[in-house]
DRENPA-3360 file (N, C-alpha, C; in nm, 2 decimals, always signed):
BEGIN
1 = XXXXXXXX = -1.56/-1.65/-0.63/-1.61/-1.66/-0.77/-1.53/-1.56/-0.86 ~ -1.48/-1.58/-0.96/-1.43/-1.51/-1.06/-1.53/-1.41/-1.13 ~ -1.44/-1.33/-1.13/-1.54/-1.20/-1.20/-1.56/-1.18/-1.34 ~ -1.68/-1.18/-1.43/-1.69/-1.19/-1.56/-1.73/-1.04/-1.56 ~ -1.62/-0.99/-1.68/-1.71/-0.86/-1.71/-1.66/-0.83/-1.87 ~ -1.74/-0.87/-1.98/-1.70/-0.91/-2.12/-1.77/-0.82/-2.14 ~ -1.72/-0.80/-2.28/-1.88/-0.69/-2.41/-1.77/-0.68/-2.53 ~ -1.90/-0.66/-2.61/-1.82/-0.61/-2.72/-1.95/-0.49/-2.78;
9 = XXXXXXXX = -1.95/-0.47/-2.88/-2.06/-0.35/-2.89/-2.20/-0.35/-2.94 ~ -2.24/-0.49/-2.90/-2.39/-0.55/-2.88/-2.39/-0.61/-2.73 ~ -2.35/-0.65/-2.71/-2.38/-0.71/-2.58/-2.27/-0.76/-2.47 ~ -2.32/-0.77/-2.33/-2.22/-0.78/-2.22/-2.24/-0.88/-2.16 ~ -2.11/-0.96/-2.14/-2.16/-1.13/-2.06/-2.07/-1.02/-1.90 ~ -2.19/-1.06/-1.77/-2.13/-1.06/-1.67/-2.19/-1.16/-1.55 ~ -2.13/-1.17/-1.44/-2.18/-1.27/-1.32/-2.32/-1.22/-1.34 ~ -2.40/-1.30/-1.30/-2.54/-1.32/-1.27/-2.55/-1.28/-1.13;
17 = XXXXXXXX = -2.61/-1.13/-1.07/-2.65/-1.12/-1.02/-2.79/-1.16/-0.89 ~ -2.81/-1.21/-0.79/-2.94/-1.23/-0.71/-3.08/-1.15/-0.78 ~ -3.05/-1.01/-0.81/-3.15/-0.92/-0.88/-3.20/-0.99/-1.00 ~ -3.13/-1.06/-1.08/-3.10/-1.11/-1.20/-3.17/-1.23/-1.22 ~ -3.22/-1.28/-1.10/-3.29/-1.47/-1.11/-3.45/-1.42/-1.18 ~ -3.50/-1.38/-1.12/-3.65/-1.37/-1.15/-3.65/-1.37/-1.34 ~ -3.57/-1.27/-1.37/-3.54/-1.28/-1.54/-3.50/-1.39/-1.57 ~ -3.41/-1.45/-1.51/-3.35/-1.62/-1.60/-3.42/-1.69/-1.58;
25 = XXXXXXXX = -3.50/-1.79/-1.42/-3.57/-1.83/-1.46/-3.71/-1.84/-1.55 ~ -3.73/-1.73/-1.59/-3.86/-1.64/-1.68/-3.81/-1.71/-1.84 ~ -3.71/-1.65/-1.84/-3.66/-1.70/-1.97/-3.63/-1.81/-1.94 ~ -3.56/-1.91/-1.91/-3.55/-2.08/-1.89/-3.66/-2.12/-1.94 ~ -3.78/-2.10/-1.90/-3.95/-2.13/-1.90/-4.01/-2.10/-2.02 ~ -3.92/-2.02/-2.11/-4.00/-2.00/-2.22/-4.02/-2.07/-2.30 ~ -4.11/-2.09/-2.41/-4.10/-2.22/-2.45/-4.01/-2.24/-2.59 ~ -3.97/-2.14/-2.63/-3.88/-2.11/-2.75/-3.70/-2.14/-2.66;
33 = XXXXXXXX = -3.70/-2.11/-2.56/-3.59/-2.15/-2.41/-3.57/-2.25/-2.40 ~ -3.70/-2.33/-2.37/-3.70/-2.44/-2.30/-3.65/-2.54/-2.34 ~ -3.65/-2.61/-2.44/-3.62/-2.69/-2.52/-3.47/-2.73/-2.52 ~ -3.41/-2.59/-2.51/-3.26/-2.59/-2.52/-3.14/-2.59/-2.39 ~ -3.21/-2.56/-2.27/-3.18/-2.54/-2.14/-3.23/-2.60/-2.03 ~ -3.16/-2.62/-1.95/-3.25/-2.68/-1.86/-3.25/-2.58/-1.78 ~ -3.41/-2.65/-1.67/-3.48/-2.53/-1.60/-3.43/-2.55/-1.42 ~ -3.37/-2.44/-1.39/-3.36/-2.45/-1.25/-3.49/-2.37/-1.16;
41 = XXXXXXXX = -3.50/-2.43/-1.02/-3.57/-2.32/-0.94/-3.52/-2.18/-0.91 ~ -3.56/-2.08/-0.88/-3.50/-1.96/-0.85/-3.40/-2.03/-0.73 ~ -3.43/-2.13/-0.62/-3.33/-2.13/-0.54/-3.20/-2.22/-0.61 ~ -3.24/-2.31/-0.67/-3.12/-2.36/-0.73/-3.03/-2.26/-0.81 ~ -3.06/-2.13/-0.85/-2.97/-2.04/-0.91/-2.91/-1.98/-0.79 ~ -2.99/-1.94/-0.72/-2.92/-1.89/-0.62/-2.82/-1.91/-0.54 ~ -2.87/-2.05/-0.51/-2.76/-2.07/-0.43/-2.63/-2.10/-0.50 ~ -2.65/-2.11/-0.66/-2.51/-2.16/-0.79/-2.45/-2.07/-0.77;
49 = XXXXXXXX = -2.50/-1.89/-0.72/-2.44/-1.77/-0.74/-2.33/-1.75/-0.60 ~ -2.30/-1.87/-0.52/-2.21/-1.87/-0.46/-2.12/-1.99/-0.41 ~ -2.15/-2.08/-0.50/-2.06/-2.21/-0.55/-1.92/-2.15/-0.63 ~ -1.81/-2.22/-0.54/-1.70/-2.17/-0.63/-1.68/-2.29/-0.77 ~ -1.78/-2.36/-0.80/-1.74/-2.47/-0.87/-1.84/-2.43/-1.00 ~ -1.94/-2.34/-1.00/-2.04/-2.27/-1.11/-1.98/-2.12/-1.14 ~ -1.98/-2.10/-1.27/-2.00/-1.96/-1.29/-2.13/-2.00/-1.39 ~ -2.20/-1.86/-1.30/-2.31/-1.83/-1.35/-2.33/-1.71/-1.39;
57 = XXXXXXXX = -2.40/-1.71/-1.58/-2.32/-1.58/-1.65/-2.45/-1.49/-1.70 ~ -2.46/-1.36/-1.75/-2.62/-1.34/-1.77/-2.60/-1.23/-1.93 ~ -2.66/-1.25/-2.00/-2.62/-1.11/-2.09/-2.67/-1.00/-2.13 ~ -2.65/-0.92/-2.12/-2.71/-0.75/-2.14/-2.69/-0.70/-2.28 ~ -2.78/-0.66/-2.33/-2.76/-0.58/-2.41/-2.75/-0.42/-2.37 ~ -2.63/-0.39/-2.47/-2.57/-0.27/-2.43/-2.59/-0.13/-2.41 ~ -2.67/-0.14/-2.59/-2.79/-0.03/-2.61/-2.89/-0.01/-2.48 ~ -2.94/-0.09/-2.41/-3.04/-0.04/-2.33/-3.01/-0.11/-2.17;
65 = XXXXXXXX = -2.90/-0.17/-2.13/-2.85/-0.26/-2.01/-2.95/-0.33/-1.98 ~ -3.03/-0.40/-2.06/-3.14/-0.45/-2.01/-3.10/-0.66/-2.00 ~ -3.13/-0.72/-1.92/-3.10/-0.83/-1.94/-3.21/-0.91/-2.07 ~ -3.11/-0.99/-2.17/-3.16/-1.04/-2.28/-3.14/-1.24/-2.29 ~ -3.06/-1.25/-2.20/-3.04/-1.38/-2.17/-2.94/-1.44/-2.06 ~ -3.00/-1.56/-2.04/-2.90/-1.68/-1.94/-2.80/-1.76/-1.99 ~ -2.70/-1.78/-1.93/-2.59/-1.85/-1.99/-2.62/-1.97/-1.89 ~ -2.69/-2.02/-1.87/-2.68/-2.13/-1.78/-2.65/-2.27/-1.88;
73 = XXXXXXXX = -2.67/-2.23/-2.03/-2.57/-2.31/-2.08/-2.40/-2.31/-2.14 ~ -2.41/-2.21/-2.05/-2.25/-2.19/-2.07/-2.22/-2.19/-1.95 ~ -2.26/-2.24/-1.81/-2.16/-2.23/-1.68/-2.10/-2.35/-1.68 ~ -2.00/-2.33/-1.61/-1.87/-2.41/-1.59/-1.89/-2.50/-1.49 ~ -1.88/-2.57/-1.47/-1.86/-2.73/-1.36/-1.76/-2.77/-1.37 ~ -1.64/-2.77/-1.21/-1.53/-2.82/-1.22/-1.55/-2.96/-1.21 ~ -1.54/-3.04/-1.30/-1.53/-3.20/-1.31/-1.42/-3.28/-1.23 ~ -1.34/-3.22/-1.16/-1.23/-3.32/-1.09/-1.27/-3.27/-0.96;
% end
């Protein structure tokens, strides 16, 4: 898997850590979320976090490293 490690000086896009599911799916489920994403199970993330064909991305805000969202609409799917 390719290693993401972005920021600028609000926030940090990096791989989505295993530690990291219980938060995305949380957020995916919200209903302000929901609407806009679709919802995986914690294992369906999981096991995406070692597909070479997904990157799965998470973001932090900086000020406090706390995670603030899922990019699961932004992972990659190699189409060919």
């Amino acid at each position: 898997m390719k290693e993401i490690n972005e920021k600028n000086d609000i926030v940090k896009l990096k791989n989505t850590q295993e530690s990291d599911l219980d938060f995305v799916v949380e957020w995916e489920h919200q209903p302000d979320n929901a609407q806009y994403v679709g919802q995986w199970t914690r294992e369906q993330h999981r096991v995406s976090l070692s597909q070479e064909d997904i990157l799965h991305l998470s973001i932090e805000e900086r000020s406090t490293n706390k995670l603030i969202g899922s990019t699961k609409t932004i992972q990659v799917r190699r189409l060919c």
